[in-house]
Residue frames as a rotation matrix with the C-alpha (Angstrom) as fourth column:
UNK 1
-0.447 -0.718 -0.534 69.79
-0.377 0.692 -0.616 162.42
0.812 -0.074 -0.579 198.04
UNK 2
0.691 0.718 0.087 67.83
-0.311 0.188 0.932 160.22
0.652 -0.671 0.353 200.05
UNK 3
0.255 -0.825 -0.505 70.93
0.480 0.561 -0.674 159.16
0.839 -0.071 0.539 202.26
UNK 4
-0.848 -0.530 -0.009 70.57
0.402 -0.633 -0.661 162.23
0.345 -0.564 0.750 203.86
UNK 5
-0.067 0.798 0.599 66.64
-0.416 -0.568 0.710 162.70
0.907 -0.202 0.370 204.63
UNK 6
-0.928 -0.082 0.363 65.38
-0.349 -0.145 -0.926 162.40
0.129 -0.986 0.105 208.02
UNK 7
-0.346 0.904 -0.251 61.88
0.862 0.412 0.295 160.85
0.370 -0.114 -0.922 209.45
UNK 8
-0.949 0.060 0.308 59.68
-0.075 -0.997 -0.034 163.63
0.305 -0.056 0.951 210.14
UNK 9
-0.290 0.908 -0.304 56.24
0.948 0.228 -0.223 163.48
-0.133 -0.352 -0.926 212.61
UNK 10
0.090 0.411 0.907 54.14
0.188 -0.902 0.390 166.44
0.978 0.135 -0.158 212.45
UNK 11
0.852 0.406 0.330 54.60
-0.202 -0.328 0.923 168.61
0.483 -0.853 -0.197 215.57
UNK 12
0.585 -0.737 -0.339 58.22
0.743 0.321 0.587 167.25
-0.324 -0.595 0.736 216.06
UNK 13
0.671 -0.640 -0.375 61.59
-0.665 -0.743 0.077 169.38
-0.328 0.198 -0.924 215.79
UNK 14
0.922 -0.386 0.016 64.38
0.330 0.767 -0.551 167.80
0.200 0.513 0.834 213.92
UNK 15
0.715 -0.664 -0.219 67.97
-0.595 -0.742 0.308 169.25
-0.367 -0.090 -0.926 214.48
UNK 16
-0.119 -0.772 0.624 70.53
0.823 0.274 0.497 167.06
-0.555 0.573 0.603 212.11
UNK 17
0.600 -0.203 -0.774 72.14
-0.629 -0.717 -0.299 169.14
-0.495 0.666 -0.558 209.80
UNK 18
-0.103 -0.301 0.948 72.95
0.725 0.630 0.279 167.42
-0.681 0.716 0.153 206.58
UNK 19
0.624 0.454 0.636 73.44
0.670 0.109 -0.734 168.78
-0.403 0.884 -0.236 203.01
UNK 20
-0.416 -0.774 0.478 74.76
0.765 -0.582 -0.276 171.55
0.492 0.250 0.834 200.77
UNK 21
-0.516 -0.063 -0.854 75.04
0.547 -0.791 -0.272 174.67
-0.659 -0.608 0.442 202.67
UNK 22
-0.957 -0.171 -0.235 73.92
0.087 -0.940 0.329 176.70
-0.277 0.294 0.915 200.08
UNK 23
0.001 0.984 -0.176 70.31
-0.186 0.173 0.967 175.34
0.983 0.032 0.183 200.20
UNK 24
-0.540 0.426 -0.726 70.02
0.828 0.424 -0.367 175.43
0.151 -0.799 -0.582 203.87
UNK 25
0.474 0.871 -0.128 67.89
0.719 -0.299 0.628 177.76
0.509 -0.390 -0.768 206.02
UNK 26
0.344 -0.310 0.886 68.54
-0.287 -0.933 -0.215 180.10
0.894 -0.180 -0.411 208.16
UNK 27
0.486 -0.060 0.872 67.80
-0.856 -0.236 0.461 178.20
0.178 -0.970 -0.166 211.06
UNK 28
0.696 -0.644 -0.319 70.10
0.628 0.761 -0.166 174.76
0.350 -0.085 0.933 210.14
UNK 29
-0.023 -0.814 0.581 72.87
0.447 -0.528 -0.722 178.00
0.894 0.243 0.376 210.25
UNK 30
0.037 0.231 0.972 71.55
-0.402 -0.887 0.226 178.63
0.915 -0.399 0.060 213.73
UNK 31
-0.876 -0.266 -0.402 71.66
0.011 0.822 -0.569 175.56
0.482 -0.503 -0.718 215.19
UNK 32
-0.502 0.832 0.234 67.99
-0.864 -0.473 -0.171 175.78
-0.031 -0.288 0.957 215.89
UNK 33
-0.545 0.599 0.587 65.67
0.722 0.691 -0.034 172.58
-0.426 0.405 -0.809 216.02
UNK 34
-0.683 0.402 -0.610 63.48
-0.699 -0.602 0.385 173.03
-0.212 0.690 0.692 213.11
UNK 35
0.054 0.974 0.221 60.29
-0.444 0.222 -0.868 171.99
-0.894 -0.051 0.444 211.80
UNK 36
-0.303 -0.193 0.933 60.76
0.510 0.794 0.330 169.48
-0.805 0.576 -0.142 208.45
UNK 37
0.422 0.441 0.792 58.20
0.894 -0.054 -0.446 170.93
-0.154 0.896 -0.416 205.71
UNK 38
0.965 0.002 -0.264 60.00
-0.088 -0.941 -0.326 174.35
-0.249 0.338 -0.908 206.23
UNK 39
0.257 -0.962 0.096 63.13
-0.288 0.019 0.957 173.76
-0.922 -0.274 -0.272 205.42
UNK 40
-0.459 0.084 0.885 62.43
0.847 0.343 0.407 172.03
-0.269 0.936 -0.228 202.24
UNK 41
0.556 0.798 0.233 60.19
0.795 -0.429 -0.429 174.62
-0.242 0.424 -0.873 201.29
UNK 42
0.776 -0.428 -0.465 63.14
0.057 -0.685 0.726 176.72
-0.629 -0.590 -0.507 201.76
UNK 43
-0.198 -0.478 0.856 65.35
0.073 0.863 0.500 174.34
-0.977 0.162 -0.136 199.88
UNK 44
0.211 0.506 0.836 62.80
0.877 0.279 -0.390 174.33
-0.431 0.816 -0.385 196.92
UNK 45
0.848 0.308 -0.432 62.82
0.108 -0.897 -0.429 178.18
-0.519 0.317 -0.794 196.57
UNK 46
-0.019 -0.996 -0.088 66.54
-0.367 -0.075 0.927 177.60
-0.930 0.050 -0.364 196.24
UNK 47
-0.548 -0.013 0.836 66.29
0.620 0.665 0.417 175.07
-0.561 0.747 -0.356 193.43
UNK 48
0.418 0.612 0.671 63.61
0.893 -0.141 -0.427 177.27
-0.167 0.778 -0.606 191.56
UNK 49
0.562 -0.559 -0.610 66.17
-0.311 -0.826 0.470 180.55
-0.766 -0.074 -0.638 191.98
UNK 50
-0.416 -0.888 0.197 69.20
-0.491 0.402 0.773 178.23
-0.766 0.224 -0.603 190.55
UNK 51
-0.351 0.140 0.926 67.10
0.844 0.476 0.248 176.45
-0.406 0.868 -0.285 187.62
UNK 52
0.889 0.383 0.251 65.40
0.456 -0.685 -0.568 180.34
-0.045 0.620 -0.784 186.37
UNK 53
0.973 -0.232 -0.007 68.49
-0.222 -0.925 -0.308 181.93
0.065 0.301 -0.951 186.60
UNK 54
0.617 -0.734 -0.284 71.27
0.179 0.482 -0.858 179.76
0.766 0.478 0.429 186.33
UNK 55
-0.539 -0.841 -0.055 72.91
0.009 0.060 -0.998 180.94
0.842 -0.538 -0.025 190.15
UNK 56
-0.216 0.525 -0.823 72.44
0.891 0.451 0.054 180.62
0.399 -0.722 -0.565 193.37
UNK 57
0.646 0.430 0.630 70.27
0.061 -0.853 0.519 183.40
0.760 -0.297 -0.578 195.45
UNK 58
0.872 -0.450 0.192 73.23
-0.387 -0.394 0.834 183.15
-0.299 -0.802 -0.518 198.53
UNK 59
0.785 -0.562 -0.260 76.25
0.458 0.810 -0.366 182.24
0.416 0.168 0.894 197.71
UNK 60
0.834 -0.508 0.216 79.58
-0.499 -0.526 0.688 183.25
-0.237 -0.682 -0.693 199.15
UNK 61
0.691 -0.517 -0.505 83.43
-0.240 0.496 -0.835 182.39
0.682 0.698 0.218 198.97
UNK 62
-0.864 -0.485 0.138 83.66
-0.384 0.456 -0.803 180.85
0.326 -0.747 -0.580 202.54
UNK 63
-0.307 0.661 -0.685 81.26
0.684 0.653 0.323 179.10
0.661 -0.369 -0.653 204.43
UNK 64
-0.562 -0.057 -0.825 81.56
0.785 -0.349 -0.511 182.02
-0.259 -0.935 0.241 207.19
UNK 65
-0.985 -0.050 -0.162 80.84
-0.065 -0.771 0.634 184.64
-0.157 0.635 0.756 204.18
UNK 66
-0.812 0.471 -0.344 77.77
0.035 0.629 0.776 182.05
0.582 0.619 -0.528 203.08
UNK 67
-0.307 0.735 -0.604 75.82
0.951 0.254 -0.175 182.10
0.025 -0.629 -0.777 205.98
UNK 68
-0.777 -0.020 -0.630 76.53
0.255 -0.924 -0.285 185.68
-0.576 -0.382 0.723 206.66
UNK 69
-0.873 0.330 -0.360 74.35
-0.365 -0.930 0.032 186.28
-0.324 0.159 0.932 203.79
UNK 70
-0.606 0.567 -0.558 71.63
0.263 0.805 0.531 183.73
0.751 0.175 -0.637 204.17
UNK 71
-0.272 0.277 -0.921 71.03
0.961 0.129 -0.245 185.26
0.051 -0.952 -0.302 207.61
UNK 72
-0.785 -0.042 -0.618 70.92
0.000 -0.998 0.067 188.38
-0.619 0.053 0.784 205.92
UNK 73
-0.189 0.910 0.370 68.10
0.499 0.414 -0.761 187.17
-0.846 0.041 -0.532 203.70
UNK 74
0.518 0.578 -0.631 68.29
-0.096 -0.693 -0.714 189.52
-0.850 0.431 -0.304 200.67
UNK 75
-0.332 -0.517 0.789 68.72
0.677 0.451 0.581 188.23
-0.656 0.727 0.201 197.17
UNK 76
-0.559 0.167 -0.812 68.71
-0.498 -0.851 0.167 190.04
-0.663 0.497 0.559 193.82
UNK 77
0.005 0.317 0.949 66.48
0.581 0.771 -0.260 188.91
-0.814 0.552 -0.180 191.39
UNK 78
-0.683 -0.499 0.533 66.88
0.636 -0.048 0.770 188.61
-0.359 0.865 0.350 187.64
UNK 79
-0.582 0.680 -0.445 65.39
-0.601 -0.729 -0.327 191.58
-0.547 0.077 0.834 185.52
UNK 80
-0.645 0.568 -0.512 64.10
-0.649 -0.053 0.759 188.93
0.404 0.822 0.402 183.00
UNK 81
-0.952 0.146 -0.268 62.52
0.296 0.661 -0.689 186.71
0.077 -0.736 -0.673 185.78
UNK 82
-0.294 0.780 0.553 58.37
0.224 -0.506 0.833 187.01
0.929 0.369 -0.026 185.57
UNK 83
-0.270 0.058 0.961 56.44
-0.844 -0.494 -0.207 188.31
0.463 -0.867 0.183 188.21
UNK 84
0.747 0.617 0.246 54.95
-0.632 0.546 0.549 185.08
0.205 -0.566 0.799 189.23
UNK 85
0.367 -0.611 -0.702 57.95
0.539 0.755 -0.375 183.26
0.758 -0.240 0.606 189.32
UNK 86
-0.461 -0.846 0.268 59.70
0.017 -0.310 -0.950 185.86
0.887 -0.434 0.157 191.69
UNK 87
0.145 0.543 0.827 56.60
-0.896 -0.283 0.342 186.24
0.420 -0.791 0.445 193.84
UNK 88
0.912 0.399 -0.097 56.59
-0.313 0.828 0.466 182.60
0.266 -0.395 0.880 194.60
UNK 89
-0.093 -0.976 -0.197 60.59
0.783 0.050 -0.619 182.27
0.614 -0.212 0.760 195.21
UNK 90
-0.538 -0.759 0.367 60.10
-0.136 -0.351 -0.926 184.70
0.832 -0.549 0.086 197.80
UNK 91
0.574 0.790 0.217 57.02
-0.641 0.268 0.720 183.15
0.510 -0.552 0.659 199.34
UNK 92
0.947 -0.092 -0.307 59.56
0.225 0.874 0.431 180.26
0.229 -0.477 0.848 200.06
UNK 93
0.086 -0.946 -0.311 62.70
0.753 0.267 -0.602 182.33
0.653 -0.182 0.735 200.81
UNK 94
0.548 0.798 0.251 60.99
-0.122 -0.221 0.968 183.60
0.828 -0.561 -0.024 203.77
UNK 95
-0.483 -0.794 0.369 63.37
-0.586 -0.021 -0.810 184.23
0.651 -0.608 -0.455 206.96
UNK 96
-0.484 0.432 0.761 60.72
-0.696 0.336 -0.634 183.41
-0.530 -0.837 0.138 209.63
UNK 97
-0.964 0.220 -0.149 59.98
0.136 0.890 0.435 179.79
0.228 0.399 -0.888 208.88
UNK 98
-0.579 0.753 -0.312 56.67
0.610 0.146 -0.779 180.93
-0.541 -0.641 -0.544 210.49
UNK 99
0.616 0.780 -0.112 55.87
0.061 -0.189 -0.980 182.65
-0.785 0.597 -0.164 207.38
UNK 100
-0.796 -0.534 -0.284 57.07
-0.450 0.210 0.868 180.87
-0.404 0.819 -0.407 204.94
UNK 101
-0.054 0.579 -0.813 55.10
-0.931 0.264 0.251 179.34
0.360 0.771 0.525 202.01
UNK 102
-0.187 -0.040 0.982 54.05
-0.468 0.882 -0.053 175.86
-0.864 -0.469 -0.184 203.07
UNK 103
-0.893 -0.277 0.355 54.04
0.171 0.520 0.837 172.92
-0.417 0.808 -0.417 200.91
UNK 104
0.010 0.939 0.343 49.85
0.947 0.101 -0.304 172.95
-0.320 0.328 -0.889 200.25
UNK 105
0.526 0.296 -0.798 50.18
-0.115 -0.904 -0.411 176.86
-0.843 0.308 -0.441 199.43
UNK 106
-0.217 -0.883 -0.416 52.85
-0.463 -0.282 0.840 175.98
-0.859 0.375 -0.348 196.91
UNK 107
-0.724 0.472 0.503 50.83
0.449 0.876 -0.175 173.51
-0.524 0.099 -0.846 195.52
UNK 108
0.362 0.826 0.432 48.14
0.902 -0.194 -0.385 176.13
-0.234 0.529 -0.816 194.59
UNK 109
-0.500 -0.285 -0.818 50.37
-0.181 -0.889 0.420 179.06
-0.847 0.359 0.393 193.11
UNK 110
0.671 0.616 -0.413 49.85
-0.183 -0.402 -0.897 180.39
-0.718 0.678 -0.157 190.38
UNK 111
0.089 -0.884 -0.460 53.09
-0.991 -0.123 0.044 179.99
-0.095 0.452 -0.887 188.93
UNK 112
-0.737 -0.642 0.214 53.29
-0.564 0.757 0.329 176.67
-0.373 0.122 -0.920 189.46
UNK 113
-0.218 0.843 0.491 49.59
0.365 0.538 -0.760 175.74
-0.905 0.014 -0.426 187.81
UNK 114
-0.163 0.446 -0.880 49.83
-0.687 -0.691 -0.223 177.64
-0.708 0.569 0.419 184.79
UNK 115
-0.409 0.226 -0.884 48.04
-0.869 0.198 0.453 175.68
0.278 0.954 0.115 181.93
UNK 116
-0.554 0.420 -0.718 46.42
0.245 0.907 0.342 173.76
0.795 0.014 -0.606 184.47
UNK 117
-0.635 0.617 0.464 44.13
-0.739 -0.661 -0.132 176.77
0.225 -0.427 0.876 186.06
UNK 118
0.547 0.821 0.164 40.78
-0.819 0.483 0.310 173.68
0.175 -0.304 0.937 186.20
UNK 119
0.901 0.048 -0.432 43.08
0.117 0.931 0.347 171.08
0.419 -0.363 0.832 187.77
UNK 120
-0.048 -0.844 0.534 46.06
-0.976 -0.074 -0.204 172.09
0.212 -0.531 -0.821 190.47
UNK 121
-0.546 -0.798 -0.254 48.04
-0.472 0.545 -0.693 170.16
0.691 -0.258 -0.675 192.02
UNK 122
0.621 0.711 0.330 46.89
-0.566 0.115 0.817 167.64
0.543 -0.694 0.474 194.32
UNK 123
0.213 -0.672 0.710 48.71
-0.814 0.280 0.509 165.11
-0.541 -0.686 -0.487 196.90
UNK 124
-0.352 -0.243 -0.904 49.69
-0.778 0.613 0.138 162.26
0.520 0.752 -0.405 195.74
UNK 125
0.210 0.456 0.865 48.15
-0.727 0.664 -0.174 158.70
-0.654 -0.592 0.471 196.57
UNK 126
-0.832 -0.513 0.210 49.77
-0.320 0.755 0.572 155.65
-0.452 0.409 -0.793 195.57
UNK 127
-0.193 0.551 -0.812 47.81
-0.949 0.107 0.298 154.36
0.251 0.828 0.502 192.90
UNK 128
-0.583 -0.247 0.774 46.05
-0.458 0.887 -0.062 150.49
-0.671 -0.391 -0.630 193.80
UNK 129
-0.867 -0.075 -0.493 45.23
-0.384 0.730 0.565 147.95
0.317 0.679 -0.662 191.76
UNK 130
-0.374 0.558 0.741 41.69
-0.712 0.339 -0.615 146.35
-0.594 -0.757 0.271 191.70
UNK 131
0.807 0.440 -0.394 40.89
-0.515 0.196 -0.835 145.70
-0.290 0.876 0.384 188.39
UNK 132
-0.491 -0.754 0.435 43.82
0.217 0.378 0.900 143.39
-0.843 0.537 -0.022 186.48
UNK 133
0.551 0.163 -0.818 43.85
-0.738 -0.362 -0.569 144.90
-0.389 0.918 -0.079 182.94
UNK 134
0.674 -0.072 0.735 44.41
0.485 0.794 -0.366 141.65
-0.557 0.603 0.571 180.64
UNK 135
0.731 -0.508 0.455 46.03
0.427 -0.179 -0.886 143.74
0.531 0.843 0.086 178.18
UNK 136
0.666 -0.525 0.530 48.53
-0.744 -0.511 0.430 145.61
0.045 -0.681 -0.731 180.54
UNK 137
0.281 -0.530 0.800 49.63
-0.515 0.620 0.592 142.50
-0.810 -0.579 -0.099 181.72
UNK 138
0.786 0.054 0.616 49.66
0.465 0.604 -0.647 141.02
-0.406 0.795 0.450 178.11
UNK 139
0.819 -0.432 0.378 51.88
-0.093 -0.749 -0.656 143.98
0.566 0.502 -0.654 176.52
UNK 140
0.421 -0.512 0.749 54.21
-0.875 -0.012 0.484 143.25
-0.238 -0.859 -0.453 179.94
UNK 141
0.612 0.022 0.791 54.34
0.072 0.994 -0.084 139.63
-0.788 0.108 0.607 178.94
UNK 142
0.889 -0.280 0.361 55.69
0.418 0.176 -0.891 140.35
0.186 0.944 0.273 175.36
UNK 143
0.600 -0.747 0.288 58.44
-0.630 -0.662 -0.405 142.87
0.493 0.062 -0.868 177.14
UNK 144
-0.279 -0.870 -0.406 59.91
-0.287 0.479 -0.830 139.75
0.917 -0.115 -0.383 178.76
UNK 145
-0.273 0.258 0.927 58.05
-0.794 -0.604 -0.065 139.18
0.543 -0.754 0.370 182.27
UNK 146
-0.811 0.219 -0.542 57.04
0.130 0.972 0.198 136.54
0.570 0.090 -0.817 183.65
UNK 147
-0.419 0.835 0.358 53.17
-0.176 -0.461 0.870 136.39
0.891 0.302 0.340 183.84
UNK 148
0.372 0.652 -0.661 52.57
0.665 0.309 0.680 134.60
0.648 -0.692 -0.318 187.24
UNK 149
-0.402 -0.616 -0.677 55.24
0.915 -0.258 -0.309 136.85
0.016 -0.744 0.668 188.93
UNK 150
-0.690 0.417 0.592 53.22
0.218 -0.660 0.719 139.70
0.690 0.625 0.365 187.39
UNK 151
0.112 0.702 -0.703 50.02
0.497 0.573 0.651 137.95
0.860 -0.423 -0.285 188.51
UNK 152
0.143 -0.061 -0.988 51.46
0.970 0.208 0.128 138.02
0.198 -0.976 0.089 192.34
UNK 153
-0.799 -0.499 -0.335 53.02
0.592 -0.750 -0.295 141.29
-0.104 -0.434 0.895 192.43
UNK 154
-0.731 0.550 0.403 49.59
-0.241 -0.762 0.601 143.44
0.638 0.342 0.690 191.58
UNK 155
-0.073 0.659 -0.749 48.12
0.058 0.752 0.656 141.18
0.996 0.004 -0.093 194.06
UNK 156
0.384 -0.058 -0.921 49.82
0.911 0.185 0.368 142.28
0.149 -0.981 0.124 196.69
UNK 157
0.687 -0.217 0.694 50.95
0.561 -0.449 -0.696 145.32
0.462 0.867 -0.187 195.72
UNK 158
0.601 -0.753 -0.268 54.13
0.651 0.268 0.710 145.12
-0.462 -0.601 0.652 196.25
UNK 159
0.865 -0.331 -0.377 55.05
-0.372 -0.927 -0.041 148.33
-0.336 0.176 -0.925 194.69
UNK 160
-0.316 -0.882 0.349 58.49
0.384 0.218 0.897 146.82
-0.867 0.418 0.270 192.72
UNK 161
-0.735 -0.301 -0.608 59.78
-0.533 -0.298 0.792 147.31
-0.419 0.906 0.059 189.16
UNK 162
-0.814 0.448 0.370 56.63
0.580 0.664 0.473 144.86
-0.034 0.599 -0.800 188.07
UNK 163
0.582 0.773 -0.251 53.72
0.794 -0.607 -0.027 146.67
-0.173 -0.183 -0.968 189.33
UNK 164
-0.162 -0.135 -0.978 55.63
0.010 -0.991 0.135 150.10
-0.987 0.012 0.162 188.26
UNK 165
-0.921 0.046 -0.386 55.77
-0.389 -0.120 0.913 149.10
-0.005 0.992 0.128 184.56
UNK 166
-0.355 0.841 0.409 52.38
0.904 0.420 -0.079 147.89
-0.238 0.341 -0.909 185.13
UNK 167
-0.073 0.327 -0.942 51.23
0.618 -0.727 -0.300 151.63
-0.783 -0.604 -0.149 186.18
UNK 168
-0.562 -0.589 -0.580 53.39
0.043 -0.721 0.691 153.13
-0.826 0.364 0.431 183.76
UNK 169
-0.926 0.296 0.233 51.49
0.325 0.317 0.891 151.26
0.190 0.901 -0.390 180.54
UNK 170
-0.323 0.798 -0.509 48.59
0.283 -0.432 -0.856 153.98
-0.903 -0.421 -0.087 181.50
UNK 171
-0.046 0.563 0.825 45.93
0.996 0.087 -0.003 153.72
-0.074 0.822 -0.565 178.32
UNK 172
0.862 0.484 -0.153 44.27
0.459 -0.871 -0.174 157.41
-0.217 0.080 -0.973 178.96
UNK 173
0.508 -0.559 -0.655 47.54
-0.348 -0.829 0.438 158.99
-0.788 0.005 -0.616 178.73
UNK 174
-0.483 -0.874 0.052 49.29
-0.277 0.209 0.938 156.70
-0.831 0.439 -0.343 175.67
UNK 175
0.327 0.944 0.037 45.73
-0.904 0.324 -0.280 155.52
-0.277 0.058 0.959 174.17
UNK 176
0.859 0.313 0.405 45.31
-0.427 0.875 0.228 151.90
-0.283 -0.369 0.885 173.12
UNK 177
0.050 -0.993 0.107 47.93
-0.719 0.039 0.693 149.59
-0.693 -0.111 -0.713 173.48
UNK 178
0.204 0.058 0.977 47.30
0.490 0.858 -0.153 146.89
-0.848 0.510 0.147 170.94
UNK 179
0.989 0.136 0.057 47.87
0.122 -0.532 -0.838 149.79
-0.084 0.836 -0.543 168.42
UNK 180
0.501 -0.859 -0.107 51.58
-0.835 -0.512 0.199 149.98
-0.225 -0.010 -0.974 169.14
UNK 181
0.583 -0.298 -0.756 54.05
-0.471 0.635 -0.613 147.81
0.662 0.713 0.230 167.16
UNK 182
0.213 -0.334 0.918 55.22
-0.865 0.372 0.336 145.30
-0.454 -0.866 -0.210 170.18
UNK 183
-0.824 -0.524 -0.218 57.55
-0.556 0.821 0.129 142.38
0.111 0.228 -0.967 170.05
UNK 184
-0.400 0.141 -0.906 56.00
-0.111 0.973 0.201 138.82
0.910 0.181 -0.374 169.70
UNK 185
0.730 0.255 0.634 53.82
-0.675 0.125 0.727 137.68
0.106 -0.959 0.263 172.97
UNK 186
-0.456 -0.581 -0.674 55.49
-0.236 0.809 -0.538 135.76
0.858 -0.086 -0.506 175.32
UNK 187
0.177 0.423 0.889 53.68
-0.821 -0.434 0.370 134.55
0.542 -0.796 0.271 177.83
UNK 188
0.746 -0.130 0.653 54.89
-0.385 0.716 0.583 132.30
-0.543 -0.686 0.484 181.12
UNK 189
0.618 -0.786 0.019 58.07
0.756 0.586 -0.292 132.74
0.218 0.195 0.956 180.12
UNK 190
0.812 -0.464 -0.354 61.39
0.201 -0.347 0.916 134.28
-0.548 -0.815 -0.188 180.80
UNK 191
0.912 -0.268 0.309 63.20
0.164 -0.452 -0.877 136.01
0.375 0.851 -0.368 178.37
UNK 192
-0.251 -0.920 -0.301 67.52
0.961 -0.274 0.035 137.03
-0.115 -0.281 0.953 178.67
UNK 193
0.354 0.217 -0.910 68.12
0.290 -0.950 -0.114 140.25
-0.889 -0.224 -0.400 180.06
UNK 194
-0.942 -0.254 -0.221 69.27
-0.028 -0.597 0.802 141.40
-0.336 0.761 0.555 176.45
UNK 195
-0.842 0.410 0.350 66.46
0.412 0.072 0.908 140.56
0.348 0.909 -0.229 174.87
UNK 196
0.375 0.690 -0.619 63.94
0.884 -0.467 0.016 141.78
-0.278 -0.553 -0.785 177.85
UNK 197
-0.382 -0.339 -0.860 66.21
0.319 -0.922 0.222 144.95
-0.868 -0.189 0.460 177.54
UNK 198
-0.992 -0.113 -0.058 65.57
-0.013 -0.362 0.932 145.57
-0.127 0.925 0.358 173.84
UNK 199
-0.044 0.987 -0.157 61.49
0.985 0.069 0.159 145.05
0.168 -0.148 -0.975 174.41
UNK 200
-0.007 -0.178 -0.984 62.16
0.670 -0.731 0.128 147.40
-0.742 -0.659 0.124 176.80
UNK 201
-0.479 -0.460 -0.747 63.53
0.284 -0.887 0.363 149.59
-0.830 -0.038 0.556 174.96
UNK 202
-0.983 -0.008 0.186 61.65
0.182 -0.260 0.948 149.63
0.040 0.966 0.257 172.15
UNK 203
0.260 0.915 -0.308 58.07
0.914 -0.130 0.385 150.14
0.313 -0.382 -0.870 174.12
UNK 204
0.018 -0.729 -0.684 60.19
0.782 -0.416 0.464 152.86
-0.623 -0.543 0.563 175.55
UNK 205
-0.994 -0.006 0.105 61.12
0.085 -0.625 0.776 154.67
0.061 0.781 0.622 172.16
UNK 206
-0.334 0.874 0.353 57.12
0.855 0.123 0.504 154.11
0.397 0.470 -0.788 171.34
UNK 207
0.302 0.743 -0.597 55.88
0.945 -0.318 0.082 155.40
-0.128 -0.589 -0.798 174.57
UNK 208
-0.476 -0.393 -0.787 58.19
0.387 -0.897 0.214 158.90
-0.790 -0.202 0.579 174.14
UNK 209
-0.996 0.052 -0.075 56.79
-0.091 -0.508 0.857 159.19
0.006 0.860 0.510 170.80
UNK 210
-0.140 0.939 -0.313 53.34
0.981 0.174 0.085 158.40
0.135 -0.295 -0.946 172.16
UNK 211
-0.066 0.232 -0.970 53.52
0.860 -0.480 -0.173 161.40
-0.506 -0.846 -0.168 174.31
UNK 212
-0.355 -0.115 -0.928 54.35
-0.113 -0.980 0.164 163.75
-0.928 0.164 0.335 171.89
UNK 213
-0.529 0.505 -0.682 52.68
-0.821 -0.100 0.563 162.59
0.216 0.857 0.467 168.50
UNK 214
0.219 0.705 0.675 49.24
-0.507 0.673 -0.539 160.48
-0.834 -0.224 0.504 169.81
UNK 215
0.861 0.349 -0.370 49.09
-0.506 0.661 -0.554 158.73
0.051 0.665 0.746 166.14
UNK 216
-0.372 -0.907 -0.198 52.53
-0.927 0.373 0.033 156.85
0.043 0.196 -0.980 166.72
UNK 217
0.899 0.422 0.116 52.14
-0.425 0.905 0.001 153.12
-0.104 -0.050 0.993 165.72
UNK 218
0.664 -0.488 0.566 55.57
-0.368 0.446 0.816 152.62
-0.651 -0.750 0.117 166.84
UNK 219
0.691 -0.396 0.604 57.16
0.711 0.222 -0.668 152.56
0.130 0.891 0.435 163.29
UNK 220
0.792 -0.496 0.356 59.21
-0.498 -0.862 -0.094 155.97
0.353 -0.103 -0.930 164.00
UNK 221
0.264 -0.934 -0.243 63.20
0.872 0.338 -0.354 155.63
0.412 -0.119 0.903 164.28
């Protein structure tokens, strides 16, 4: 819930307490100023506890109870839980924020790279535009766009719902687009939002069935 994040410099302390208790720290429950990337990191271990095993690793039936055993640090884990998942849930449910798992170690587990051992994780970097891909912008055109607003957004990249569905219509990962059964060009024009929706949606259906059977030519129901 972005509503509730916080600006974060490196080297600063933060002290707002916001969220659900049962994914804070120790030291939000201390009233400590704290350091941003731990906390999340903290946060996360939660979330990967509560999606492998369906509960939470503290949990309690007061708030007074709750903390008590957050500050107590010791969860059970599941017997059918592997080792690499548990090792890395306790890399990040780590009392002393000063050794906890940071975000760049998490990044290269093991657990979280399997089946992609010759390419971990890496940071992200907004993606820019240099090149204008004719067909991109063509295939955009038939879904109801209009072609100069296109045009402008990638120009400036202005990072909006145009220049995302440009991004999105990513060849290497869907392969060519002129192979997929697309509505009628339109181009330098403006389409009703029903009928943009239904484009939509039906590049949509394609692309899901792209992802999982490469030979789709967009005929699948």
């Amino acid at each position: 819930d972005f509503g509730f994040s916080n600006e974060y410099h490196p080297g600063g302390k933060l002290e707002t307490f916001c969220g659900s208790p049962p994914y804070a720290a120790p030291e939000l429950f201390q009233g400590r100023k704290y350091e941003g990337p731990e906390v999340d990191v903290w946060s996360l271990g939660v979330i990967l506890y509560c999606l492998v095993s369906g509960s939470l690793p503290f949990d309690g039936n007061t708030l007074r109870e709750l903390k008590e055993h957050v500050l107590r640090g010791k969860f059970r884990i599941p017997f059918y839980m592997s080792t690499d998942c548990e090792a890395l849930i306790k890399k990040a449910l780590v009392f002393n924020p000063q050794k906890r798992a940071t975000i760049q170690s998490i990044m290269q587990d093991k657990w979280v790279n399997i089946g992609f051992e010759n390419n971990k994780l890496k940071p992200y970097l907004p993606q820019k535009v240099t090149e204008l891909d004719t067909e991109r912008i063509g295939i955009m055109c038939r879904m109801g766009f209009d072609y100069d607003e296109i045009i402008n957004s990638l120009k400036n990249n202005a990072y909006d719902d145009v220049m995302a569905t440009y991004l999105l219509l990513d060849k290497e990962k869907f392969g060519p687009l002129d192979e997929l059964n697309l509505p009628i060009n339109i181009k330098n024009s403006v389409v009703s939002s029903d009928k943009w929706y239904q484009n939509f949606t039906n590049i949509f259906k394609c692309f899901s069935l792209a992802s999982r059977f490469p030979q789709c030519d967009g005929q699948h129901k």
